[in-house]
KEPA-198086 format. One line per field, with one value per residue: residue number from 1; residue in one letter; x, y, z of N, C-alpha, C in turn. Coordinates in steps of 0.02 Angstrom, whole numbers, plus 50000, padded with zeros to 5 digits. Layout:
<pts>
k	[NUM | ...];
r	[a | ...];
nX	[X | ...];
nY	[Y | ...];
nZ	[Z | ...];
caX	[X | ...];
caY	[Y | ...];
caZ	[Z | ...];
cX	[X | ...];
cY	[Y | ...];
cZ	[Z | ...];
</pts>
This chain:
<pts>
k	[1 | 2 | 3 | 4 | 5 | 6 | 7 | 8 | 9 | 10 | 11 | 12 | 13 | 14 | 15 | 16 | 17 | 18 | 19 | 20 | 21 | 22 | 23 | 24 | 25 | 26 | 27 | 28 | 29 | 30 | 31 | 32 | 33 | 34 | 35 | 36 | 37 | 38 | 39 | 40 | 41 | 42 | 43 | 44 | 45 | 46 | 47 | 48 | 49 | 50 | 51 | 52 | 53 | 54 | 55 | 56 | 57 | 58 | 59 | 60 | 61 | 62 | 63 | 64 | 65 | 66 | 67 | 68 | 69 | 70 | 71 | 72 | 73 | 74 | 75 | 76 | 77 | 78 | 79 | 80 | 81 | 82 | 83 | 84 | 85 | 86 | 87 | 88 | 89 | 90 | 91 | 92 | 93 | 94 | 95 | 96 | 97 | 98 | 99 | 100 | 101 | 102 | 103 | 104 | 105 | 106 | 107 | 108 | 109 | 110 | 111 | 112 | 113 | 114 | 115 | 116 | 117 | 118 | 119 | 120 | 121 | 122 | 123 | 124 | 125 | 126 | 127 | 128 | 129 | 130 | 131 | 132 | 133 | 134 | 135 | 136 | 137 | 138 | 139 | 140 | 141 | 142 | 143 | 144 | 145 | 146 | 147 | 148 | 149 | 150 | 151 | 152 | 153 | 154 | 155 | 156 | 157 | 158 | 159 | 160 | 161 | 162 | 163 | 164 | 165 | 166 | 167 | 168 | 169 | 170 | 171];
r	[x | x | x | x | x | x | x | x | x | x | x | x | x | x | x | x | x | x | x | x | x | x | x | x | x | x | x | x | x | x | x | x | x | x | x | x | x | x | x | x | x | x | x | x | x | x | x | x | x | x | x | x | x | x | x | x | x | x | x | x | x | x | x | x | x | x | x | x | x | x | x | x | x | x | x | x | x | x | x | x | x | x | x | x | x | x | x | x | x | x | x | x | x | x | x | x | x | x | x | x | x | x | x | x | x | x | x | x | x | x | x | x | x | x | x | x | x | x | x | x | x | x | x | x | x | x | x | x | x | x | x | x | x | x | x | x | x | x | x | x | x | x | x | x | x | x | x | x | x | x | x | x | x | x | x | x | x | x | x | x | x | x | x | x | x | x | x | x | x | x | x];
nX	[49905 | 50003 | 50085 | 50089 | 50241 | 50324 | 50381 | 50287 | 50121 | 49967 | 49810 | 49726 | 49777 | 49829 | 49708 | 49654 | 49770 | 49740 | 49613 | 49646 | 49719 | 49629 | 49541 | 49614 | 49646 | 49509 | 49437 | 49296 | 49241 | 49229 | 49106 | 49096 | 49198 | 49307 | 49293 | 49273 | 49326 | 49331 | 49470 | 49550 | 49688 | 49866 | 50004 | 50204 | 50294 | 50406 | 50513 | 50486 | 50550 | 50690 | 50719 | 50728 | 50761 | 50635 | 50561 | 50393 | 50255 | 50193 | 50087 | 50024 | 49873 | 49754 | 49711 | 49586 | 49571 | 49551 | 49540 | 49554 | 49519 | 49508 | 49423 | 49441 | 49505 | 49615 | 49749 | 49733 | 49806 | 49897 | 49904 | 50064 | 50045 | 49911 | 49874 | 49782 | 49845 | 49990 | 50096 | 50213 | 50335 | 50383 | 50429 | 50296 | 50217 | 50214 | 50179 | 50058 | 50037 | 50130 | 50165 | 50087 | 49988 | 49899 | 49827 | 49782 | 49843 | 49912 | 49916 | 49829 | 49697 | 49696 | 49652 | 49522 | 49452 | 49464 | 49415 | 49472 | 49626 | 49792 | 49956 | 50116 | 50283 | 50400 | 50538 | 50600 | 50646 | 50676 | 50615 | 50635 | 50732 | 50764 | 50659 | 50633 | 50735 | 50709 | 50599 | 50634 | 50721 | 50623 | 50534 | 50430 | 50322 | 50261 | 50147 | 49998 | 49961 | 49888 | 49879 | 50035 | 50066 | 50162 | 50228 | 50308 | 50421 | 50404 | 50516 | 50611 | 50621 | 50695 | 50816 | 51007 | 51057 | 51113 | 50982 | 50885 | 50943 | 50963 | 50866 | 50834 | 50685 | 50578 | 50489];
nY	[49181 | 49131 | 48985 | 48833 | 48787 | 48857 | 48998 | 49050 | 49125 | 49049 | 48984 | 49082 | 49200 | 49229 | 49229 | 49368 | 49456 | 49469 | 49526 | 49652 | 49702 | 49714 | 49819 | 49909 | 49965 | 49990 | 49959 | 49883 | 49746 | 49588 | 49474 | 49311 | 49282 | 49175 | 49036 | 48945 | 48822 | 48732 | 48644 | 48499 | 48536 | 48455 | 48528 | 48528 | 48589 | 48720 | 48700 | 48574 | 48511 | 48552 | 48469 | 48352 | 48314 | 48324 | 48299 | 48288 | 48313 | 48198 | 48191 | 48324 | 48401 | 48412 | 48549 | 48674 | 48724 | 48876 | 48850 | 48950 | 48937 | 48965 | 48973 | 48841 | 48775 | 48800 | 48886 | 49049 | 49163 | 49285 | 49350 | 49430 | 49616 | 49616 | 49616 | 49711 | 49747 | 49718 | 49599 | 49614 | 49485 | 49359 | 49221 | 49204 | 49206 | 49133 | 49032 | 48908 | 48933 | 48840 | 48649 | 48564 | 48610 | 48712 | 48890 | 48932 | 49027 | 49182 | 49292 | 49221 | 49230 | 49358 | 49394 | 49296 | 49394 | 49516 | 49474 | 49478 | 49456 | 49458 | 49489 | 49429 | 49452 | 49360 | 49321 | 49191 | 49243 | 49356 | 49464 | 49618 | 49678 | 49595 | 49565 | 49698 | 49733 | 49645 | 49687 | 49827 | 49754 | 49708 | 49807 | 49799 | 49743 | 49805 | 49860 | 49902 | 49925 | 49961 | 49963 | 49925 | 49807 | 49779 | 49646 | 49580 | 49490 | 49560 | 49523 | 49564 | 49701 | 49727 | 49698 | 49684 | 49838 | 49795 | 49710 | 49805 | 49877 | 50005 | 50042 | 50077 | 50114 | 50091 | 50222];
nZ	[50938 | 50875 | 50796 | 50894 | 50959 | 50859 | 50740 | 50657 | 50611 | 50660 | 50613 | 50667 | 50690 | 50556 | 50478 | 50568 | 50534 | 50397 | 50390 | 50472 | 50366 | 50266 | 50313 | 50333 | 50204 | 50165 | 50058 | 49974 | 50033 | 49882 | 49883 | 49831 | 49730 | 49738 | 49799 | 49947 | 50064 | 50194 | 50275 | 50364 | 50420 | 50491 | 50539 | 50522 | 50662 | 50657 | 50757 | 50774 | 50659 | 50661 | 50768 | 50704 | 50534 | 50429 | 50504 | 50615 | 50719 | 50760 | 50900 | 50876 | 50869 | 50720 | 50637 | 50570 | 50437 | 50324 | 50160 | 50014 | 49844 | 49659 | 49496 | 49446 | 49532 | 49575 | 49702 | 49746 | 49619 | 49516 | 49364 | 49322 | 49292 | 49331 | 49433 | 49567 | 49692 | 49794 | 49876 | 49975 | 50063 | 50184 | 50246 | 50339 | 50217 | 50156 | 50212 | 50259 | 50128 | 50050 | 50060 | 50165 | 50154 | 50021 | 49974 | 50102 | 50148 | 50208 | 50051 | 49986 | 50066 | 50070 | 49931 | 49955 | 50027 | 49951 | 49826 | 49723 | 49625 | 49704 | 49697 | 49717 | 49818 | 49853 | 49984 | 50097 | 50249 | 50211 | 50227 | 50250 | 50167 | 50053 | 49973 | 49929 | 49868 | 49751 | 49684 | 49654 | 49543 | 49464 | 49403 | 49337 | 49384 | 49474 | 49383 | 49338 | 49481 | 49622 | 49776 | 49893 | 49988 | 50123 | 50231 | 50362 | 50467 | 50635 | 50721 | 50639 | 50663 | 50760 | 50700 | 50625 | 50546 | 50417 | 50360 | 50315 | 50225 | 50123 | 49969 | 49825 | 49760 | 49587 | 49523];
caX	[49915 | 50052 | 50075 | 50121 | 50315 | 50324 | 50367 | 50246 | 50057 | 49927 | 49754 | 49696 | 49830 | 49834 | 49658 | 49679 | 49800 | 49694 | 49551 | 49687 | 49753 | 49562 | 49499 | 49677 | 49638 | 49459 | 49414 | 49236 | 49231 | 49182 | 49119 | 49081 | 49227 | 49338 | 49276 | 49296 | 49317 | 49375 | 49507 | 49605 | 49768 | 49918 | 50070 | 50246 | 50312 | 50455 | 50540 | 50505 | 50564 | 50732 | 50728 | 50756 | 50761 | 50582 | 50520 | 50339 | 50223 | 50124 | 50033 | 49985 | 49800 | 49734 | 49666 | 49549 | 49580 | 49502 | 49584 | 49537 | 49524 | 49491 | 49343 | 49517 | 49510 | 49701 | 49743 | 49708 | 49865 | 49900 | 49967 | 50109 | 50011 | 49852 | 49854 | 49809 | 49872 | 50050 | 50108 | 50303 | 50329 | 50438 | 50396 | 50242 | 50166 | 50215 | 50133 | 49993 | 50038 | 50151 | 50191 | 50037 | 49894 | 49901 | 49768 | 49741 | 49887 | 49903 | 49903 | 49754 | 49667 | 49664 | 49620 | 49456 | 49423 | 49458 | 49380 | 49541 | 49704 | 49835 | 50036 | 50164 | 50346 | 50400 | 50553 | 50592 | 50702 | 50692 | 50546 | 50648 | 50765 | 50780 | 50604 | 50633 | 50785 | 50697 | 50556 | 50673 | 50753 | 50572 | 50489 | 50369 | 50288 | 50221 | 50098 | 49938 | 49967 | 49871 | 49936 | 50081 | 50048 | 50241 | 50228 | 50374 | 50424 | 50424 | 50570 | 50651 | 50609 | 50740 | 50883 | 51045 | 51054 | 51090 | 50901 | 50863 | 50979 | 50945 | 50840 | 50800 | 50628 | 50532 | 50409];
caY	[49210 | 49104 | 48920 | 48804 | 48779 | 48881 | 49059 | 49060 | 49135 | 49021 | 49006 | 49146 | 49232 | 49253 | 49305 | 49424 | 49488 | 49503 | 49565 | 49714 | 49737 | 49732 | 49849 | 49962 | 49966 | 50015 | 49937 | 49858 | 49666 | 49562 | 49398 | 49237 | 49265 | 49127 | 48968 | 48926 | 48770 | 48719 | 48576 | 48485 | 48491 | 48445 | 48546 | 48508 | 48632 | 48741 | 48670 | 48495 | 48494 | 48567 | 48436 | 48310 | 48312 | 48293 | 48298 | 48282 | 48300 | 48168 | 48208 | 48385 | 48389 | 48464 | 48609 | 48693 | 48807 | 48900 | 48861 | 48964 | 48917 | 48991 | 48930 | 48791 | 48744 | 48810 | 48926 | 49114 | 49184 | 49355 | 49355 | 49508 | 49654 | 49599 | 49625 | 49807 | 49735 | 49689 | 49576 | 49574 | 49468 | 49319 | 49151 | 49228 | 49227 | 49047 | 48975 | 48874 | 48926 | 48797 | 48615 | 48505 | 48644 | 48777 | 48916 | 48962 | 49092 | 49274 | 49278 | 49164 | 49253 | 49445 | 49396 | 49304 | 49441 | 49569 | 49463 | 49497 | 49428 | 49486 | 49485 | 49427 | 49443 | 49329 | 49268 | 49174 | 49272 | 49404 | 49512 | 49698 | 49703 | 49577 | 49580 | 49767 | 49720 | 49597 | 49730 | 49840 | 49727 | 49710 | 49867 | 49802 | 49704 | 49851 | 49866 | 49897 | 49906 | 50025 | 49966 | 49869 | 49776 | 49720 | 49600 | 49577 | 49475 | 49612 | 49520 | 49615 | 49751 | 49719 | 49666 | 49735 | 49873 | 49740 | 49697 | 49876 | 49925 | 50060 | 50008 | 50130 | 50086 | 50128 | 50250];
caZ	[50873 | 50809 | 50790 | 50946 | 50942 | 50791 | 50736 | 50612 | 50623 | 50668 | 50563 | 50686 | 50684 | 50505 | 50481 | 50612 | 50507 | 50349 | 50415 | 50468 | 50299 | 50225 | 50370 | 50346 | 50137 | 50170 | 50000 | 49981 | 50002 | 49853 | 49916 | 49781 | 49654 | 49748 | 49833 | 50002 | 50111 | 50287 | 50287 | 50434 | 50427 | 50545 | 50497 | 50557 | 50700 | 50650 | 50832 | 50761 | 50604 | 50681 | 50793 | 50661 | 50475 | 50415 | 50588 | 50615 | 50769 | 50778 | 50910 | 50876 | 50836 | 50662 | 50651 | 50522 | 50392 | 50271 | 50086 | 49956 | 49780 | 49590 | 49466 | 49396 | 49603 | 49616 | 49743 | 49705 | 49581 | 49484 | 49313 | 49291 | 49288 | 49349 | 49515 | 49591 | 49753 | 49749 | 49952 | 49990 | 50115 | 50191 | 50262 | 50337 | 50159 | 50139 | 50286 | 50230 | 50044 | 50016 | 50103 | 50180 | 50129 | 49973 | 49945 | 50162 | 50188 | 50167 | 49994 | 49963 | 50119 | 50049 | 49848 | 49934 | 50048 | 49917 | 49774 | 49638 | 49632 | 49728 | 49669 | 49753 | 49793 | 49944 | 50011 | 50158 | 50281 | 50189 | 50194 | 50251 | 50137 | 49992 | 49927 | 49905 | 49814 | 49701 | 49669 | 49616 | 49504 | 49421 | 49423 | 49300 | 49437 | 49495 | 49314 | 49375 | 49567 | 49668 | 49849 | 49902 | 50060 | 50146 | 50273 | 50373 | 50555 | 50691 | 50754 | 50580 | 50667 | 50789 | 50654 | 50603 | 50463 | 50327 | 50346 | 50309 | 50159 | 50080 | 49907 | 49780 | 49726 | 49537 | 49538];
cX	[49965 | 50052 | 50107 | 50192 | 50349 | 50325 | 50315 | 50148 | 50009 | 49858 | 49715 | 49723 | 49815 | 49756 | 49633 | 49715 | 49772 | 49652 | 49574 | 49691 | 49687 | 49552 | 49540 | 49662 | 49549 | 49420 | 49355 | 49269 | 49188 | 49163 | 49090 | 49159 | 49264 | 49279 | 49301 | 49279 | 49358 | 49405 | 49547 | 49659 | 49822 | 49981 | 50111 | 50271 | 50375 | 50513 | 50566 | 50557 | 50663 | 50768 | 50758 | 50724 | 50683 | 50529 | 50443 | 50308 | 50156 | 50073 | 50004 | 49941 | 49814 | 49735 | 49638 | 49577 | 49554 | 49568 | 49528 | 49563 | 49483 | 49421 | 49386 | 49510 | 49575 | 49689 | 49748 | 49804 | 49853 | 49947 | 50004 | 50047 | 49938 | 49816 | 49837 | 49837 | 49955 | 50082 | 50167 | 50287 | 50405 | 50400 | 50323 | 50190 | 50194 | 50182 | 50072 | 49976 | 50056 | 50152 | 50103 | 49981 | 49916 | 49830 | 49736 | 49800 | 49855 | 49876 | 49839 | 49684 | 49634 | 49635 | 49546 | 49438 | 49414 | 49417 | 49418 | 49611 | 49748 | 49914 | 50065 | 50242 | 50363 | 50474 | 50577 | 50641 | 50717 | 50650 | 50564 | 50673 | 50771 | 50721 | 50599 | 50677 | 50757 | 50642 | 50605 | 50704 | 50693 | 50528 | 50410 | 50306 | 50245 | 50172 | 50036 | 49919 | 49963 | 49885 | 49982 | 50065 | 50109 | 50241 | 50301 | 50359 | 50436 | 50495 | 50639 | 50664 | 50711 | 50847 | 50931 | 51043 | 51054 | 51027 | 50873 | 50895 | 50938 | 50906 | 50812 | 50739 | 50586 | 50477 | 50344];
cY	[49171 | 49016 | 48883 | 48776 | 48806 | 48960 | 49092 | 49084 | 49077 | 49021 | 49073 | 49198 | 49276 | 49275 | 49362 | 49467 | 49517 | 49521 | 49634 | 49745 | 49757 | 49795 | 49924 | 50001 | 50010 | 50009 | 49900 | 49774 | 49646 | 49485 | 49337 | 49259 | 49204 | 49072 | 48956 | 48851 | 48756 | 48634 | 48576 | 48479 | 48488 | 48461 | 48533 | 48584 | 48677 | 48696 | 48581 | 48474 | 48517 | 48503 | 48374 | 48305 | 48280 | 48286 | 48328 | 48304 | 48269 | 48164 | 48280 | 48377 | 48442 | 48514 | 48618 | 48764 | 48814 | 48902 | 48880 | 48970 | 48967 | 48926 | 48864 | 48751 | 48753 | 48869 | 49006 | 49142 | 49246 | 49341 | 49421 | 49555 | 49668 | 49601 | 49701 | 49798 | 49684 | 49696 | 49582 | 49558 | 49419 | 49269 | 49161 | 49217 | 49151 | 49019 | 48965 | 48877 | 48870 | 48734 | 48562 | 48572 | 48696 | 48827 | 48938 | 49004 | 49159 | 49291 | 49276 | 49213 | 49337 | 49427 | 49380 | 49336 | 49500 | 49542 | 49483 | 49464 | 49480 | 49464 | 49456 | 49409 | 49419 | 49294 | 49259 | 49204 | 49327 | 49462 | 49605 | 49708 | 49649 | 49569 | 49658 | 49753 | 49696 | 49647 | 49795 | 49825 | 49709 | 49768 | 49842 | 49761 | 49733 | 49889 | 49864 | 49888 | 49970 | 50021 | 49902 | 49873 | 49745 | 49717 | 49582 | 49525 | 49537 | 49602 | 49568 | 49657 | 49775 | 49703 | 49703 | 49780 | 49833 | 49732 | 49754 | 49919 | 49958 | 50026 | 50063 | 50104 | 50115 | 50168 | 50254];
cZ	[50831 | 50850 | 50860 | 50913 | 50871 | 50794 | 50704 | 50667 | 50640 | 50631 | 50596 | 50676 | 50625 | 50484 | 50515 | 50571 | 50451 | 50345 | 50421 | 50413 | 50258 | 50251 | 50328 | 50267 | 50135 | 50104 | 50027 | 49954 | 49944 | 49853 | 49833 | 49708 | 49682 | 49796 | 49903 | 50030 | 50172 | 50268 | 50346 | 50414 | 50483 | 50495 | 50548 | 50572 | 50650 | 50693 | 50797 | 50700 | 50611 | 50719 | 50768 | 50585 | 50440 | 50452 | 50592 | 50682 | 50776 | 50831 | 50911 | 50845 | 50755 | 50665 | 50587 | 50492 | 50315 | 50181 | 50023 | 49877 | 49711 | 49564 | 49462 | 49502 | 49619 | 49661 | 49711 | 49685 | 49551 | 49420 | 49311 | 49271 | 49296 | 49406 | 49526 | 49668 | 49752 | 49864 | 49935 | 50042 | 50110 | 50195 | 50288 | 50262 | 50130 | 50156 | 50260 | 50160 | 50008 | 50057 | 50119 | 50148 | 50067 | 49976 | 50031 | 50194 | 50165 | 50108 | 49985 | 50002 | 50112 | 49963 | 49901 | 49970 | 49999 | 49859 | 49723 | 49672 | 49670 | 49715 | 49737 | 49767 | 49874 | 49932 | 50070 | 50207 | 50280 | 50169 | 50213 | 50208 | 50057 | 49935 | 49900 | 49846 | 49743 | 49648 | 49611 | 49542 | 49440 | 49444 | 49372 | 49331 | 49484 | 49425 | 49338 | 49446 | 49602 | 49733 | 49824 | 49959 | 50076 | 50215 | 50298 | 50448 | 50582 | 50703 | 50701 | 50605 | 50705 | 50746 | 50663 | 50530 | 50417 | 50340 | 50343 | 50275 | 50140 | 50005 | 49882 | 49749 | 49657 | 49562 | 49490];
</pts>
């Protein structure tokens, strides 16, 4: 489920995961509004890149993953109030968003299963407590948003209270 030497999800992993969140939503798939294709890529480990500044693994094979794209060929986006699905997340909702591939994470992964844009408020480290914060801090980000979907590490689960402040959220 998650990447060799890496905390991160793996391409199974992560549609594993959005297959969940589709399944969990019980919304009707709409298939042809985004584009799909399978590309190889070789991403660098978490482990490695620790290991040394920039750090690569050249021999870890490819792998395939599914990047989905808009009619423009960018990866699927939400303008402010456009979304009815609105992700918090952390690095999880990076992985494969940004860096050697765009357009085959989370994100990217529920718009072309759902067929509409999906919002999002992500950051890295911080998916219990400071994306609430940030949410907060824009309530208008919730304009047209019939679920919120927040993605977190389990290992969160485990944290200390600071990763679980209190956050007053708009209603």
């Amino acid at each position: 489920w998650y990447e060799p030497a890496d905390t991160h999800w793996s391409q199974r992993g992560l549609h594993v995961a959005a297959d969940a969140i589709i399944d969990a939503l019980g919304w009707e798939r709409i298939p042809g509004v985004y584009a799909v294709r399978e590309e190889m890529i070789q991403r660098a480990a978490d482990l490695a890149k620790l290991r040394s500044p920039g750090g690569t693994d050249g021999d870890r094979p490819k792998e395939p993953c599914l990047v989905v794209a808009d009619a423009q060929g960018r990866a699927p986006a939400a303008r402010p109030g456009s979304a009815e699905v609105l992700l918090l997340g952390d690095s999880f909702c990076r992985i494969f968003e940004e860096g050697e591939v765009t357009g085959a994470g989370l994100r990217s992964q529920l718009a072309w299963r759902l067929g509409r844009p999906v919002g999002l408020i992500r950051q890295d480290g911080g998916g219990a407590t400071l994306v609430r914060q940030e949410l907060a801090r824009h309530p208008e980000r919730l304009r047209g948003v019939k679920v919120l979907v927040w993605e977190f590490a389990e290992r969160d689960l485990l944290s200390a209270d600071a990763e679980w402040a209190k956050v007053e959220l708009p209603r």
